[in-house]
C-alpha positions in Angstrom: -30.8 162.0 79.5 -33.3 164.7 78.4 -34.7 162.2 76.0 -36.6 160.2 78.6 -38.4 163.4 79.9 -41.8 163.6 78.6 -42.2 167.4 76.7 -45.6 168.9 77.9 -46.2 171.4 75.4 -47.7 174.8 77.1 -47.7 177.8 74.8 -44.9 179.8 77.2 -42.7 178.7 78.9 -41.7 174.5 78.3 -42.7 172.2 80.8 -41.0 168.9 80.6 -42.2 166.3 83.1 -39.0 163.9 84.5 -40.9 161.5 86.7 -40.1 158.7 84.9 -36.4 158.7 86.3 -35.4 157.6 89.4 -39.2 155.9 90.9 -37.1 155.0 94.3 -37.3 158.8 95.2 -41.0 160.3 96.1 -42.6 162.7 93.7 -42.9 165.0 96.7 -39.4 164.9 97.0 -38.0 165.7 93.9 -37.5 169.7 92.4 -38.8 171.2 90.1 -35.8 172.3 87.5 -35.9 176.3 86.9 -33.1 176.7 84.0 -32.4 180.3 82.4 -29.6 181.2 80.1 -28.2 184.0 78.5 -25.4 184.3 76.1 -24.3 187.8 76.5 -24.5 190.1 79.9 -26.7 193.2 79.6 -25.2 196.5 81.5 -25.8 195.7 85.0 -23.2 194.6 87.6 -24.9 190.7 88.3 -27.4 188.8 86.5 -29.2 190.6 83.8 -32.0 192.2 83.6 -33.4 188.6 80.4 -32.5 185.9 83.7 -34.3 188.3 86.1 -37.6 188.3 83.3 -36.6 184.6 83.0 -37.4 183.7 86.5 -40.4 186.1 86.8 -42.0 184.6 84.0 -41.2 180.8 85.3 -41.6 181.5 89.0 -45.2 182.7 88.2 -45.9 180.1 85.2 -45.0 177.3 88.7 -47.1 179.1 91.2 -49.8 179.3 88.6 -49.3 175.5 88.2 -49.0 174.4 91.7 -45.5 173.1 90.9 -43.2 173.2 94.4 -39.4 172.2 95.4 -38.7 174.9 92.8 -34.6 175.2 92.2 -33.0 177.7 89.4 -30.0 176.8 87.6 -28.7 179.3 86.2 -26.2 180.5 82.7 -26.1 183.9 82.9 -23.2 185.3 79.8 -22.9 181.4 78.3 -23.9 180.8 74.7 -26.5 178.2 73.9 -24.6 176.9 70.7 -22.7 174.2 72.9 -23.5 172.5 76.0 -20.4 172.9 78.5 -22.3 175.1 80.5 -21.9 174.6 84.4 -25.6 175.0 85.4 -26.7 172.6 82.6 -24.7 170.2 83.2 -25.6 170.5 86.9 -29.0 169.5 85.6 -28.6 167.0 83.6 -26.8 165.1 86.6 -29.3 165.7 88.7 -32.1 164.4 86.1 -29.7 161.3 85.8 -29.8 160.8 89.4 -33.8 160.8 89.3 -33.5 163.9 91.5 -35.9 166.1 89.2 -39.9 165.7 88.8 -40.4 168.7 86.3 -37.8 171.1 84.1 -39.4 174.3 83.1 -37.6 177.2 80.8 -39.3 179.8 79.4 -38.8 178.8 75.8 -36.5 175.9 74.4 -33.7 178.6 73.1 -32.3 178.8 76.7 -31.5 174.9 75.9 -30.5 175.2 72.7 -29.5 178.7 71.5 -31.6 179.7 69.3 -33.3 183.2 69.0 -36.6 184.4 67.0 -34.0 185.2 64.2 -32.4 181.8 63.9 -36.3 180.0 64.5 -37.3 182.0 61.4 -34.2 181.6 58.7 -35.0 178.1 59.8 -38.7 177.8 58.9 -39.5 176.8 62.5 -41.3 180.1 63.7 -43.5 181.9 61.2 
């Protein structure tokens, strides 16, 4: 579960560091978890322009950071208020199954479907 993954706070985006889970499997060999969601499609035909910035941001944030193995799952049009999402729940097995050193998103809302609006009526962002 995501519980056992140890949150590395950065200011932008959330690392979270998954070693712990499944020791029998190298370090070397395990990915580093890309996930980017978005609840509702912008105008183009294919993944939005938000997933596109998503991956950018993350891609960079992983070069930057000397993080390989990278592999993106991807919720392109599915709301964060619930989690039966296909490429989250993708990840989750695969942190389970000790296949994952690192998850990084680019801020905790693509988890859990929250925006600035929602962080604010909730005291939680200033």
């Amino acid at each position: 579960m995501m519980s056992e993954c140890g949150i590395i706070p950065v200011s932008n985006p959330v690392m979270a560091d998954c070693s712990q889970k499944g020791a029998e499997m190298k370090q070397s060999e395990k990915i580093t978890a890309i996930y980017c969601r978005l609840s509702r499609d912008d105008e183009l035909a294919g993944e939005s322009n938000s997933i596109s910035n998503q991956k950018s941001i993350i891609s960079k944030f992983c070069k930057d950071n000397g993080l390989k193995n990278l592999q993106y799952f991807v919720d392109d049009g599915y709301s964060g208020t619930n989690f039966n999402r296909p490429a989250w729940t993708e990840l989750l097995d695969k942190i389970e199954n000790g296949e994952v050193g690192t998850l990084v998103v680019k801020d905790c809302c693509a988890i859990i479907g929250l925006n600035q609006k929602d962080l604010e009526n909730t005291r939680l962002l200033a």
